[in-house]
PDB file with SEQRES, HELIX, SHEET and CRYST1 records, atoms N, CA, C and O in Angstrom:
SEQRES   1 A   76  UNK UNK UNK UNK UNK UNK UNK UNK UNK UNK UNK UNK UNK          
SEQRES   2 A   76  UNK UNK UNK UNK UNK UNK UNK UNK UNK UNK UNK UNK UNK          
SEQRES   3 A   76  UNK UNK UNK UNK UNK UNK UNK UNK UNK UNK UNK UNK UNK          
SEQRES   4 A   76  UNK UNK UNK UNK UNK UNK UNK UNK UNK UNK UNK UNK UNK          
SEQRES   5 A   76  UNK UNK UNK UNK UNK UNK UNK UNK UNK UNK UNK UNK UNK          
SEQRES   6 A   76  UNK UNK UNK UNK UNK UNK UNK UNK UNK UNK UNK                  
HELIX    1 AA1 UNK A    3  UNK A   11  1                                   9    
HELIX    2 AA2 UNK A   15  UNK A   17  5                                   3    
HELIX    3 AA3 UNK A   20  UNK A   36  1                                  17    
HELIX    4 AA4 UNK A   41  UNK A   58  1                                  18    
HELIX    5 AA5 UNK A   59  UNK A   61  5                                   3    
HELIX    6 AA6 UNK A   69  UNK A   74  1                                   6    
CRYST1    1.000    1.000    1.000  90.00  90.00  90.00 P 1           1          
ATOM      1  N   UNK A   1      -5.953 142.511 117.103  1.00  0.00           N  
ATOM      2  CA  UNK A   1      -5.407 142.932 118.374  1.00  0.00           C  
ATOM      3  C   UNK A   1      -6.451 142.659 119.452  1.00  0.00           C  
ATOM      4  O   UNK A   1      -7.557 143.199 119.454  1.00  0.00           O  
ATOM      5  N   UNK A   2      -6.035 141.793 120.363  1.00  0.00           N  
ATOM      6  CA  UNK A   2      -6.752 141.611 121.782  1.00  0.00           C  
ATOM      7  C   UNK A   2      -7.005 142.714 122.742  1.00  0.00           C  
ATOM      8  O   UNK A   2      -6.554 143.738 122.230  1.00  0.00           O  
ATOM      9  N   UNK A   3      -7.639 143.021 124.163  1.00  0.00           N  
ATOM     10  CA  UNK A   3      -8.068 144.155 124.595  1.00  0.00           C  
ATOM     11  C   UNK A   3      -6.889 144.175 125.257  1.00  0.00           C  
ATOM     12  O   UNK A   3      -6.496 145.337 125.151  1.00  0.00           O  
ATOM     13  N   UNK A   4      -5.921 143.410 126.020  1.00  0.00           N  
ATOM     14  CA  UNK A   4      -5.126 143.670 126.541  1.00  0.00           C  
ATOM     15  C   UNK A   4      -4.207 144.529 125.891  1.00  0.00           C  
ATOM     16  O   UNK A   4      -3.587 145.547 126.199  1.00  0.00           O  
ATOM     17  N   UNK A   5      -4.328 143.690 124.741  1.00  0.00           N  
ATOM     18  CA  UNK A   5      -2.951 144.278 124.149  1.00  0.00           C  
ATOM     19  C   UNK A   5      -2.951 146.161 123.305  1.00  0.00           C  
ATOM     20  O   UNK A   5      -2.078 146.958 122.963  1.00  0.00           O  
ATOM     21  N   UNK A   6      -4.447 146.125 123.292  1.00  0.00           N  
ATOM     22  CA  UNK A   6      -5.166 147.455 122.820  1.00  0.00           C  
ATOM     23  C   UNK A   6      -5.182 148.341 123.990  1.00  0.00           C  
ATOM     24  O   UNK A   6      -5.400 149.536 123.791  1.00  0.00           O  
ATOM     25  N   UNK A   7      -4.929 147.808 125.486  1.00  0.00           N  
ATOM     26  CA  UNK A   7      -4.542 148.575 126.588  1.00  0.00           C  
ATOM     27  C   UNK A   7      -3.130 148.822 126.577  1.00  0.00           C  
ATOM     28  O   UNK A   7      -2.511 149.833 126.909  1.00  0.00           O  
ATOM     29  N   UNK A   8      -2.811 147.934 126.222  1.00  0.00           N  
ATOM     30  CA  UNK A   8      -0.970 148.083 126.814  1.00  0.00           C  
ATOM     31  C   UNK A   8      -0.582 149.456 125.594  1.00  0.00           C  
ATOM     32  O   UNK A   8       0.191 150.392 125.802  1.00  0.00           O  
ATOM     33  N   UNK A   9      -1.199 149.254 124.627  1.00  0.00           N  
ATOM     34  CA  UNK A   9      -0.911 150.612 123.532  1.00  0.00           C  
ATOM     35  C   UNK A   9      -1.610 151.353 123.709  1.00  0.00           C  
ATOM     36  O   UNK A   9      -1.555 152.048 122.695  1.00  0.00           O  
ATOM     37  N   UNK A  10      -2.424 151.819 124.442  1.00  0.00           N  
ATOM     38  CA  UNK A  10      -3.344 152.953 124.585  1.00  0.00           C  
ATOM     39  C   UNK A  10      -2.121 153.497 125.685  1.00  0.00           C  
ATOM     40  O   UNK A  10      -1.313 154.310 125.237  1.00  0.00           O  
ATOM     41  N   UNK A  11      -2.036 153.216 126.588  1.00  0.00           N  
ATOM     42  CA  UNK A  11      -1.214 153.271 128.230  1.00  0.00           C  
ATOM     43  C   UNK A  11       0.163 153.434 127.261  1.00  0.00           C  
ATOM     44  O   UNK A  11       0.517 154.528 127.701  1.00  0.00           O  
ATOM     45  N   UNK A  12       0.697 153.259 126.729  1.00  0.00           N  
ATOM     46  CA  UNK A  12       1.856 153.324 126.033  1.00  0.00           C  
ATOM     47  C   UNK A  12       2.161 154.687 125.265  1.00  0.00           C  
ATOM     48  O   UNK A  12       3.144 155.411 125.424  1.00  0.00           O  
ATOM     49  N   UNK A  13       0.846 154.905 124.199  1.00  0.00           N  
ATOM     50  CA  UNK A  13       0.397 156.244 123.591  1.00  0.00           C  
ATOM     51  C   UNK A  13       0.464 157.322 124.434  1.00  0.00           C  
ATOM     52  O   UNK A  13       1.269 158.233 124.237  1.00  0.00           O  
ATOM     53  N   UNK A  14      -0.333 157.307 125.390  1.00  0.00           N  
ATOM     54  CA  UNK A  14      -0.833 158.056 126.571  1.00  0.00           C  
ATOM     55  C   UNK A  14      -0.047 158.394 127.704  1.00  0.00           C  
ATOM     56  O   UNK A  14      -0.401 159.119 128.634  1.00  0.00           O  
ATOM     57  N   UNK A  15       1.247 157.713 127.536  1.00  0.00           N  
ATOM     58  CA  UNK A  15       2.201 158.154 128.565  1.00  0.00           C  
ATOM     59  C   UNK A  15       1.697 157.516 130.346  1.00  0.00           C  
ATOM     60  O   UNK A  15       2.029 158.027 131.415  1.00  0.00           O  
ATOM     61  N   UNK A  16       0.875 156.352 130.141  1.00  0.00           N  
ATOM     62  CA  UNK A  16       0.139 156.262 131.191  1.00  0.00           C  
ATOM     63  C   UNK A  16      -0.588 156.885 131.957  1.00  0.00           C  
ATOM     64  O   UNK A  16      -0.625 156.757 133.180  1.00  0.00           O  
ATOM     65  N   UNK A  17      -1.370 157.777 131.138  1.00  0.00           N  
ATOM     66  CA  UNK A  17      -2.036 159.362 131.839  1.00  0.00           C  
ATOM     67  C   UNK A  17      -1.684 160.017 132.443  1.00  0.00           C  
ATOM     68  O   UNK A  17      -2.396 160.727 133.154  1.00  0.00           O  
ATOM     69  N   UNK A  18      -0.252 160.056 132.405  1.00  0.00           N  
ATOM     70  CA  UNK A  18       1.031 161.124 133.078  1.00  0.00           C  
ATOM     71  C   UNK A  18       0.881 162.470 132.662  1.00  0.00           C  
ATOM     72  O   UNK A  18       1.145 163.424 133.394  1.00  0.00           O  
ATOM     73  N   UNK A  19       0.384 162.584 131.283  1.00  0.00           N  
ATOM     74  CA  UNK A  19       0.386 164.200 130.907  1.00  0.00           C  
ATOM     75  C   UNK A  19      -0.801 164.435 131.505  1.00  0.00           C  
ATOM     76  O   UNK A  19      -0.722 165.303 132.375  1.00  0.00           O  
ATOM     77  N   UNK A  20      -2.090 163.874 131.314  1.00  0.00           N  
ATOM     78  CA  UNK A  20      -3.438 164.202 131.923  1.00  0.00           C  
ATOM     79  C   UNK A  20      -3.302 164.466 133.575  1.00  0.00           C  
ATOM     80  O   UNK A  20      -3.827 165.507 133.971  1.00  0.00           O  
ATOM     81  N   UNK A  21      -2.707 163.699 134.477  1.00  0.00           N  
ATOM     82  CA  UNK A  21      -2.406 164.016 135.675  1.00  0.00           C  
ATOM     83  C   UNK A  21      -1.360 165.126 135.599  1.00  0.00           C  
ATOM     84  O   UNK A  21      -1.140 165.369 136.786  1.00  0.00           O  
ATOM     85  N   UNK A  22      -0.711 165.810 134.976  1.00  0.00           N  
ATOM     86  CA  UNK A  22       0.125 166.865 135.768  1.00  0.00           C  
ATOM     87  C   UNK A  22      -0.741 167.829 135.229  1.00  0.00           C  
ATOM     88  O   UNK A  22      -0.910 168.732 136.048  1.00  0.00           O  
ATOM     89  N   UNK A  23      -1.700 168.100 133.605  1.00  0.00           N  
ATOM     90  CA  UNK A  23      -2.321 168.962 132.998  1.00  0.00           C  
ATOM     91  C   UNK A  23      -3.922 169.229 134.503  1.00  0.00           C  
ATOM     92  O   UNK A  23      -4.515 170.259 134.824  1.00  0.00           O  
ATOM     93  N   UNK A  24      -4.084 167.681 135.053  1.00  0.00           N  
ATOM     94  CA  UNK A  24      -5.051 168.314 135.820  1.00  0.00           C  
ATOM     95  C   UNK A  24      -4.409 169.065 137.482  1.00  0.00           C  
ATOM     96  O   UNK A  24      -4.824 170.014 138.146  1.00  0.00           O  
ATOM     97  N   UNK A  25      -3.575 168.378 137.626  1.00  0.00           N  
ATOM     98  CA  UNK A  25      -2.983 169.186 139.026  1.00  0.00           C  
ATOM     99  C   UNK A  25      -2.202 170.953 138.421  1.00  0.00           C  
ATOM    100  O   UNK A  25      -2.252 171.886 139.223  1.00  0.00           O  
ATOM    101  N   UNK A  26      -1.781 171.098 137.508  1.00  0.00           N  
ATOM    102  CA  UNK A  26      -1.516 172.730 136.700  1.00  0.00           C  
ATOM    103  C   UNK A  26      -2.992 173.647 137.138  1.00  0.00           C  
ATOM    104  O   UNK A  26      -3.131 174.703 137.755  1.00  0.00           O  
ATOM    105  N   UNK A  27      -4.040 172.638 136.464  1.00  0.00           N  
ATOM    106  CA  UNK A  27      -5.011 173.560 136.120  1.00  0.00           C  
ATOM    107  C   UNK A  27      -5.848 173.651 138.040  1.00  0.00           C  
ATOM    108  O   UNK A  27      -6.441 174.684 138.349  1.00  0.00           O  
ATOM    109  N   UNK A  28      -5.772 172.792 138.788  1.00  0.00           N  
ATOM    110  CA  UNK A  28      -5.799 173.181 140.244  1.00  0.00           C  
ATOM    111  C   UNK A  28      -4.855 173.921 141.030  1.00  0.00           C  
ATOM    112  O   UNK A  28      -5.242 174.744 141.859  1.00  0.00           O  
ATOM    113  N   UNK A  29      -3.587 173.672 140.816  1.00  0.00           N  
ATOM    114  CA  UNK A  29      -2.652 175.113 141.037  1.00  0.00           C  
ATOM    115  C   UNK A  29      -2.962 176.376 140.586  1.00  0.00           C  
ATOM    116  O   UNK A  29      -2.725 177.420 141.194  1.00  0.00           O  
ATOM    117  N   UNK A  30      -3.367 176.295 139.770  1.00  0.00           N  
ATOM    118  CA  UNK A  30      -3.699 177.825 139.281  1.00  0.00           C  
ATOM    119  C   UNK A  30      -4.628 178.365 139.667  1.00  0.00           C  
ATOM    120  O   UNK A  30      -4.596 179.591 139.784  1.00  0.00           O  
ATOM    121  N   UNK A  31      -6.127 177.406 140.099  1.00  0.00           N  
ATOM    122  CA  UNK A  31      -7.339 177.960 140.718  1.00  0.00           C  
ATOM    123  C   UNK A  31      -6.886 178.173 142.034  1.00  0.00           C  
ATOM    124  O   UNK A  31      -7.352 179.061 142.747  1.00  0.00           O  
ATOM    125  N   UNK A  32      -5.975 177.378 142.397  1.00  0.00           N  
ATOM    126  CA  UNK A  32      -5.407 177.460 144.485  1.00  0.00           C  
ATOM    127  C   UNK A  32      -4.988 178.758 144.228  1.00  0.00           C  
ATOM    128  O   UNK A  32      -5.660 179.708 144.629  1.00  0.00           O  
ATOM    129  N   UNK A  33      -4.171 178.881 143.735  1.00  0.00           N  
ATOM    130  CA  UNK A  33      -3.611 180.436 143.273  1.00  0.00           C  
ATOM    131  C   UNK A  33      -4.120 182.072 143.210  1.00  0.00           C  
ATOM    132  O   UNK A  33      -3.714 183.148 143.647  1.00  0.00           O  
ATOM    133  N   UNK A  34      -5.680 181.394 142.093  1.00  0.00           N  
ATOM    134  CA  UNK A  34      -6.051 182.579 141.878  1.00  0.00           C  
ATOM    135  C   UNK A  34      -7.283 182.673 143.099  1.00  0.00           C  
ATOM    136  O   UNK A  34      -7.957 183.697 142.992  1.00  0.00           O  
ATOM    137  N   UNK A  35      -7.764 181.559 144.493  1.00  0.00           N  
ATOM    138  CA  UNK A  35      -8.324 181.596 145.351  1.00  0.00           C  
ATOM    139  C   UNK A  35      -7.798 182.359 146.725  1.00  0.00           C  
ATOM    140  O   UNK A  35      -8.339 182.913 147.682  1.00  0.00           O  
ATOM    141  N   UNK A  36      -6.458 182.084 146.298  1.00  0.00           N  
ATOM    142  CA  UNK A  36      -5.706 182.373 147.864  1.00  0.00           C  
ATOM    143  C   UNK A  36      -5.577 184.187 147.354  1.00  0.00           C  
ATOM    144  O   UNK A  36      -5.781 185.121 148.130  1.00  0.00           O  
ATOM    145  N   UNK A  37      -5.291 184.296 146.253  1.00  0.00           N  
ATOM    146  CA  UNK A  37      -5.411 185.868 145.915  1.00  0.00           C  
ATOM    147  C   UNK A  37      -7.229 186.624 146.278  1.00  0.00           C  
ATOM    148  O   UNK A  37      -7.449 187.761 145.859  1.00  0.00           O  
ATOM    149  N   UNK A  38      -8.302 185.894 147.014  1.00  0.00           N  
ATOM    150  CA  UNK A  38      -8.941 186.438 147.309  1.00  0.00           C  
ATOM    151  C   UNK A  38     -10.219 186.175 146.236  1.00  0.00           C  
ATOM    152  O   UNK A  38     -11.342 186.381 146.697  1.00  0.00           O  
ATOM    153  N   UNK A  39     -10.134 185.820 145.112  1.00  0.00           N  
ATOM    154  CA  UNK A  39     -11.572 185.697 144.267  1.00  0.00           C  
ATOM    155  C   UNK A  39     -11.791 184.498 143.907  1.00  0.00           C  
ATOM    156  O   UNK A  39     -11.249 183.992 142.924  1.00  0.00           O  
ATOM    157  N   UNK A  40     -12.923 183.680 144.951  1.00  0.00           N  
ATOM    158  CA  UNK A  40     -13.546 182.740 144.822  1.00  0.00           C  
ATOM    159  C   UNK A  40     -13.905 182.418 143.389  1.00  0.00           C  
ATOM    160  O   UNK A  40     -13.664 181.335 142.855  1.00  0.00           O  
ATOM    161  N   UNK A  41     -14.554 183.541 142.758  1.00  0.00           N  
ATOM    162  CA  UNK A  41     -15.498 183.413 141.734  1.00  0.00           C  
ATOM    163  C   UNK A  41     -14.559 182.969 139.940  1.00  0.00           C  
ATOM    164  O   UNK A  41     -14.689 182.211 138.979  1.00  0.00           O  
ATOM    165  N   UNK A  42     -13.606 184.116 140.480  1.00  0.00           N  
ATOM    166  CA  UNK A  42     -12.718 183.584 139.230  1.00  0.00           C  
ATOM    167  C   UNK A  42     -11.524 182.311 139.589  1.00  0.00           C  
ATOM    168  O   UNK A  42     -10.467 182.253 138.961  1.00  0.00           O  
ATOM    169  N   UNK A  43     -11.880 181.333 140.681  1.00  0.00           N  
ATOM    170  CA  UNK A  43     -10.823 180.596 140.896  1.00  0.00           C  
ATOM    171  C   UNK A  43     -11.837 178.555 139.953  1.00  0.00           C  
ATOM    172  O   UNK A  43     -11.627 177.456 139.440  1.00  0.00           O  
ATOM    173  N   UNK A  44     -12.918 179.605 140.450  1.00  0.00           N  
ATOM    174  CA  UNK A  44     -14.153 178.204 140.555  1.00  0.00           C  
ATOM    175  C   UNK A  44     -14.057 178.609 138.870  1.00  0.00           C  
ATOM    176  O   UNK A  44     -13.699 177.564 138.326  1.00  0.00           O  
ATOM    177  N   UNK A  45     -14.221 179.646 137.853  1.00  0.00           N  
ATOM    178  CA  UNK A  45     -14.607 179.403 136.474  1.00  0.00           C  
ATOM    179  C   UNK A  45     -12.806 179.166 136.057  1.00  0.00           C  
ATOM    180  O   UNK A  45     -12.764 179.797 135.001  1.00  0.00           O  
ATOM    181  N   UNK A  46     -11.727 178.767 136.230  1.00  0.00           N  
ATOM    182  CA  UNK A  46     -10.594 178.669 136.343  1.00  0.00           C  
ATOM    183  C   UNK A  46     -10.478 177.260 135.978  1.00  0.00           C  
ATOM    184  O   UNK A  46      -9.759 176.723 135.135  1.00  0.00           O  
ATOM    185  N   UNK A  47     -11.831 176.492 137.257  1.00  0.00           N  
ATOM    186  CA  UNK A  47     -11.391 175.247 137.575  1.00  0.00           C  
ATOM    187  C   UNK A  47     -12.221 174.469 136.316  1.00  0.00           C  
ATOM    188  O   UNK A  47     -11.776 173.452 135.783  1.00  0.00           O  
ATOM    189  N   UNK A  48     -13.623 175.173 135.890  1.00  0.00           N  
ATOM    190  CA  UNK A  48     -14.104 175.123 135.031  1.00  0.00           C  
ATOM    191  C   UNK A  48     -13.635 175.154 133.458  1.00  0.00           C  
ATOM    192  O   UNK A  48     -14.013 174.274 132.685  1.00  0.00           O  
ATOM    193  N   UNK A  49     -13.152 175.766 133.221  1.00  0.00           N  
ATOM    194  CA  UNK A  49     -12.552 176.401 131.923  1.00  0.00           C  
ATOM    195  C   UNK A  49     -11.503 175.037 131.607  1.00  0.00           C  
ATOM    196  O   UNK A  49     -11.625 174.153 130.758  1.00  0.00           O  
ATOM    197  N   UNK A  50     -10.263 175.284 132.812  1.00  0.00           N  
ATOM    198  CA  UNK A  50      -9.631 174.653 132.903  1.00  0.00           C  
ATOM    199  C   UNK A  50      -9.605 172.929 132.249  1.00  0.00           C  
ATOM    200  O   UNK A  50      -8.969 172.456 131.307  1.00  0.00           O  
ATOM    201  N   UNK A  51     -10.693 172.227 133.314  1.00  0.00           N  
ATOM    202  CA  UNK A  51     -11.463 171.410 133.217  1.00  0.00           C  
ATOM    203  C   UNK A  51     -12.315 170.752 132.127  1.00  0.00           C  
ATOM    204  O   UNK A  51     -12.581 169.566 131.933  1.00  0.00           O  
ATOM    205  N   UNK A  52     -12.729 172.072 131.351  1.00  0.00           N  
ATOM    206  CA  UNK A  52     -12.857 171.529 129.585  1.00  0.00           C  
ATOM    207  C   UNK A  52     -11.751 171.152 128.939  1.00  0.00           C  
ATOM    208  O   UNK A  52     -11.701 170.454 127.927  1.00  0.00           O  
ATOM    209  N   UNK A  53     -10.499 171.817 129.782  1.00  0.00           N  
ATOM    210  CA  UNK A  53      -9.316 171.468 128.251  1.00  0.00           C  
ATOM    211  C   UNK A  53      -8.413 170.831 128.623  1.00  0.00           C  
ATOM    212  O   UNK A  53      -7.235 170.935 128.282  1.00  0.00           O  
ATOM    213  N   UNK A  54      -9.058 169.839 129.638  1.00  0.00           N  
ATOM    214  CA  UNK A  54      -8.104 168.845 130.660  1.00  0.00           C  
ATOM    215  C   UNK A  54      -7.604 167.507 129.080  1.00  0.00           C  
ATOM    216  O   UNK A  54      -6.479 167.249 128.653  1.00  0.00           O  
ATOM    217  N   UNK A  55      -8.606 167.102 128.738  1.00  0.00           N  
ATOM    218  CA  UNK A  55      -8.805 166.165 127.627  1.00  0.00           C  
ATOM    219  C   UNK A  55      -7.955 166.673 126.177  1.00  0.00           C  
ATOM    220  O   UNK A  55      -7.057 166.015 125.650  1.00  0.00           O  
ATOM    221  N   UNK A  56      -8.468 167.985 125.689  1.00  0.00           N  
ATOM    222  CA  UNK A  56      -7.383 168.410 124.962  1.00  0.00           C  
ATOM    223  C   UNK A  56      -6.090 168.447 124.670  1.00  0.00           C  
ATOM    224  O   UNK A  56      -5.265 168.135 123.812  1.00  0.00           O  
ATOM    225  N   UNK A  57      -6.270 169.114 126.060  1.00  0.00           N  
ATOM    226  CA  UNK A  57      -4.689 169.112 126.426  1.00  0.00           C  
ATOM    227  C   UNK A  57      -3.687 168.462 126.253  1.00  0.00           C  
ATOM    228  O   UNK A  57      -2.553 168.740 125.860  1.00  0.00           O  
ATOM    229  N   UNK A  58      -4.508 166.967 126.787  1.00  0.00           N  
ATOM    230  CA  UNK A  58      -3.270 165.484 127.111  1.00  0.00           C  
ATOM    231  C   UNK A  58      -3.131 165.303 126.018  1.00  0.00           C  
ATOM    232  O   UNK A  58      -1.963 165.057 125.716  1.00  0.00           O  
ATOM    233  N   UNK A  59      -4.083 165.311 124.931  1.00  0.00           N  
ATOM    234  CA  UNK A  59      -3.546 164.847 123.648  1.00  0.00           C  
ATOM    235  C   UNK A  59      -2.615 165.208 122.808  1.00  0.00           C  
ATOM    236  O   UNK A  59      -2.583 164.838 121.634  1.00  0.00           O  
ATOM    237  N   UNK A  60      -1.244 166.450 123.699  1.00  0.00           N  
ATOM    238  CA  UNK A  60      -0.309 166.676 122.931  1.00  0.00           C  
ATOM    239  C   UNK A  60       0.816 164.932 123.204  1.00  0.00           C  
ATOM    240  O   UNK A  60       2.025 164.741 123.078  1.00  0.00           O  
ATOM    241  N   UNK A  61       0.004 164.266 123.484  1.00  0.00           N  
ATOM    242  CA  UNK A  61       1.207 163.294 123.202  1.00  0.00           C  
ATOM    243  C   UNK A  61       1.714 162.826 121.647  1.00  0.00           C  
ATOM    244  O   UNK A  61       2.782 162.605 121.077  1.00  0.00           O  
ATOM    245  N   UNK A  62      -0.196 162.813 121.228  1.00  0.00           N  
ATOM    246  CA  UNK A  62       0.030 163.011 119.327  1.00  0.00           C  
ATOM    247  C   UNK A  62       1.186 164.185 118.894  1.00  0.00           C  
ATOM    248  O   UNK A  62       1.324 164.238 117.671  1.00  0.00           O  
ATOM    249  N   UNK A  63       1.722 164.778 119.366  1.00  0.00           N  
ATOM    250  CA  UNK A  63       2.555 166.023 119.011  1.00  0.00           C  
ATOM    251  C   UNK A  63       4.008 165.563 119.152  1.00  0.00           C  
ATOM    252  O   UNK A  63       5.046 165.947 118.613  1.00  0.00           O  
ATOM    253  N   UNK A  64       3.770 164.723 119.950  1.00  0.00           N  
ATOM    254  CA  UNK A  64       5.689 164.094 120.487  1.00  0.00           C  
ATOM    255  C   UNK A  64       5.654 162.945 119.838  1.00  0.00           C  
ATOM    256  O   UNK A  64       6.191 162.016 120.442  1.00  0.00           O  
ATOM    257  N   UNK A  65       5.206 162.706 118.825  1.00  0.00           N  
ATOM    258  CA  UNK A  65       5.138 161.645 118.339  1.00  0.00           C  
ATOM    259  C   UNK A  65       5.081 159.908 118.518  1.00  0.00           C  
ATOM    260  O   UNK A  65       5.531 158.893 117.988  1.00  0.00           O  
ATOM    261  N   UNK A  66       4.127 160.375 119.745  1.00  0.00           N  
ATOM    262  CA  UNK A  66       3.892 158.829 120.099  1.00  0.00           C  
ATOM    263  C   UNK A  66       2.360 158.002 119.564  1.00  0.00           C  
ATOM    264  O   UNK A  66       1.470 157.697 120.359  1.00  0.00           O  
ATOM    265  N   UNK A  67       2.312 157.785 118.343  1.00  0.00           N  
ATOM    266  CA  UNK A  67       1.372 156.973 117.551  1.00  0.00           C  
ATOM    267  C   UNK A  67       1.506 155.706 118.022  1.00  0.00           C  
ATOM    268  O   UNK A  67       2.619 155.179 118.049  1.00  0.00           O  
ATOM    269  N   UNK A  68       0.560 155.157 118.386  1.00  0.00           N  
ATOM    270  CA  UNK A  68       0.649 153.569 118.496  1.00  0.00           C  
ATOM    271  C   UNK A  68      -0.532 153.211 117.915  1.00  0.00           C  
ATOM    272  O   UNK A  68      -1.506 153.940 117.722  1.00  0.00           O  
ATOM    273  N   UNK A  69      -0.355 151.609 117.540  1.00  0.00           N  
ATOM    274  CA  UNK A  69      -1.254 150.756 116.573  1.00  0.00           C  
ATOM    275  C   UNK A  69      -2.768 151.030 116.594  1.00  0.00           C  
ATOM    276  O   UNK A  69      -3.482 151.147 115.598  1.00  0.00           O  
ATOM    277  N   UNK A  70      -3.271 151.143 118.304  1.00  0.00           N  
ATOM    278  CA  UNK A  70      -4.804 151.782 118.089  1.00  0.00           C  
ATOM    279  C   UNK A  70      -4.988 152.871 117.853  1.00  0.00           C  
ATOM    280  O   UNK A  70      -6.121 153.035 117.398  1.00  0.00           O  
ATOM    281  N   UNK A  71      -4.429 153.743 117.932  1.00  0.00           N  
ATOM    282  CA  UNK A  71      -4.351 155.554 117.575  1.00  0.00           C  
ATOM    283  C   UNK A  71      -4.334 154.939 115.325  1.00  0.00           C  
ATOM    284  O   UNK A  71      -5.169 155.097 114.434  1.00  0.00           O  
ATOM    285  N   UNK A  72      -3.217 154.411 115.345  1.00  0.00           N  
ATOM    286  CA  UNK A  72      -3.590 154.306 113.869  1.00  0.00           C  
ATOM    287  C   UNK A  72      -4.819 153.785 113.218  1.00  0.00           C  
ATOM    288  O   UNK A  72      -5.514 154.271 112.325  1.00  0.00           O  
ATOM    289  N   UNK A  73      -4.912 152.711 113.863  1.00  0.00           N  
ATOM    290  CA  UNK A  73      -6.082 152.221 113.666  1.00  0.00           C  
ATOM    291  C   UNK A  73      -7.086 152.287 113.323  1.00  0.00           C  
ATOM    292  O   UNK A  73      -7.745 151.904 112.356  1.00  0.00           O  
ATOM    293  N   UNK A  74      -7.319 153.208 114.822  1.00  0.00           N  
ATOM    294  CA  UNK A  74      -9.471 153.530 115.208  1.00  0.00           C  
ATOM    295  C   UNK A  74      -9.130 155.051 114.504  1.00  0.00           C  
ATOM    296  O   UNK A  74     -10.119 155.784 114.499  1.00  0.00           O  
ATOM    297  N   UNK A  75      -8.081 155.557 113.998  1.00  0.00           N  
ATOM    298  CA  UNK A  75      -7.959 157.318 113.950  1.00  0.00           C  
ATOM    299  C   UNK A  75      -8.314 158.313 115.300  1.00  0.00           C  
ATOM    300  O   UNK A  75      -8.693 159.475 115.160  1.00  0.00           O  
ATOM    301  N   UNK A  76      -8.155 157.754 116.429  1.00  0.00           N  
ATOM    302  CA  UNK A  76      -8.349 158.533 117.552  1.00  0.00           C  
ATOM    303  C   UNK A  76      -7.276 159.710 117.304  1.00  0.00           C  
ATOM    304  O   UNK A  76      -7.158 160.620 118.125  1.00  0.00           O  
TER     305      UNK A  76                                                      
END                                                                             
């Protein structure tokens, strides 16, 4: 498999980083949220926390069953 074509299935797997973009705008709604309610402090470890499990997160695409050839592959 060529790199292109190891992109076009990564981007394919990945939903085109569609879940990662709405998982990171969720996890900034929620800090806007818990900022406009008045506590800086718990909006910023929000964005933090959040922010570790931005990557996690997206990877429920493995869950909907979208395996493609480099996911089999490399075992990502």
């Amino acid at each position: 498999m060529n790199i292109v074509d190891a992109q076009k299935d990564m981007r394919y797997g990945f939903f085109g980083g569609g879940i990662g973009m709405f998982v990171s705008g969720t996890i900034w709604l929620f800090s806007g949220i818990i900022a406009l309610n008045g506590n800086a402090d718990q909006a910023i470890w929000a964005l933090l926390i959040g922010g570790a499990l931005i990557a996690p997160i997206s990877g429920i695409s493995k869950v909907f069953g979208v395996l493609t050839k480099a996911l089999l592959e490399t075992h990502l």
